[in-house]
N, C-alpha and C positions, 0 to 999 in steps of 0.2 A: 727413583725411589731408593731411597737409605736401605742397608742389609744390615740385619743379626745374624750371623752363625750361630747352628746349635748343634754343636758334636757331640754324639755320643743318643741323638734324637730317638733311635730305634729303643731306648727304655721308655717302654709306654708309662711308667707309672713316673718320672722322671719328667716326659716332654710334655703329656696332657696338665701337669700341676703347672710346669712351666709354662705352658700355651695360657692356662687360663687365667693367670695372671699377670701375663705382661698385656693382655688384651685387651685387661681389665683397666690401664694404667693409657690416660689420654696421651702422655709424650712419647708411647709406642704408636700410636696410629700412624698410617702411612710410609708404615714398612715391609720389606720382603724378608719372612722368614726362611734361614736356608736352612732344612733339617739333614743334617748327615752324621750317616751308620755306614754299617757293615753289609748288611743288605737290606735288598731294596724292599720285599713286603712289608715287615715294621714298619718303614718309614713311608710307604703307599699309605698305612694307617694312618700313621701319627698324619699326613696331609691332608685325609678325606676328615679327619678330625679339627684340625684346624682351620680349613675350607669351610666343615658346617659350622663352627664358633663365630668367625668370618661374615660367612651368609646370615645367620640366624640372630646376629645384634649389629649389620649392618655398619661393619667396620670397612674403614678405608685402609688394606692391607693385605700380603699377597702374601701364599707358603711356597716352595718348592721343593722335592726331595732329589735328594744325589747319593751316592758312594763315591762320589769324587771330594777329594778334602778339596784341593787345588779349589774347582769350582764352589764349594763352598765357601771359602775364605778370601776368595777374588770381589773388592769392595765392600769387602763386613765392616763397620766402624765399631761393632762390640763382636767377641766373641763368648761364646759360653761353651763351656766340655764341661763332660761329665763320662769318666771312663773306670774300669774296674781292674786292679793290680789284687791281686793274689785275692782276699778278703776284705777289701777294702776299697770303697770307692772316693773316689777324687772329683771335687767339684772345681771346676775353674774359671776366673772372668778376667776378660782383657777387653780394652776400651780404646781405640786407635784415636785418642789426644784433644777429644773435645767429649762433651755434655750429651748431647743432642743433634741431632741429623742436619739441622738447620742452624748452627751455631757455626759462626766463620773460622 
């Protein structure tokens, strides 16, 4: 199964917008979202949250949560962060060279 990282997942109001639109979007199906923070309850949430999204429209798609960046970005083919410097927060995407999961 293809990975997304999402760093920075412990902003609830950040990773439920983000959960419930990529989930919303057919050429996300069939992947493991890795949500990683700073610590682990946030991100206990944001999973039990995207676990019920998951279960409750019958998606083909898996969450897991880390404090380990390492593990987090160990086979992500997109990365997504989202972190906060002084007063300002930074959104960021990177895409490791193709389209789509299934694209050679």
């Amino acid at each position: 199964m293809a990975k997304i990282a999402i760093i920075g997942a412990g902003r609830i109001v950040f990773c439920k917008t983000l959960l419930n639109d990529m989930f919303r979007t057919a050429a996300q199906q069939g992947l493991t979202y890795a949500l990683m923070g700073p610590t682990m309850p946030k991100l206990e949430r944001m999973k039990k949250y995207g676990d019920t999204l998951i279960a409750k429209n019958r998606l083909q798609a898996r969450t897991n949560a880390t404090t380990d960046k390492r593990d987090a970005l160990k086979d992500a083919y997109q990365v997504i962060a989202r972190f906060q410097r002084r007063h300002t927060s930074v959104l960021h995407y990177a895409q490791k060279g193709r389209l789509a999961p299934n694209d050679s």
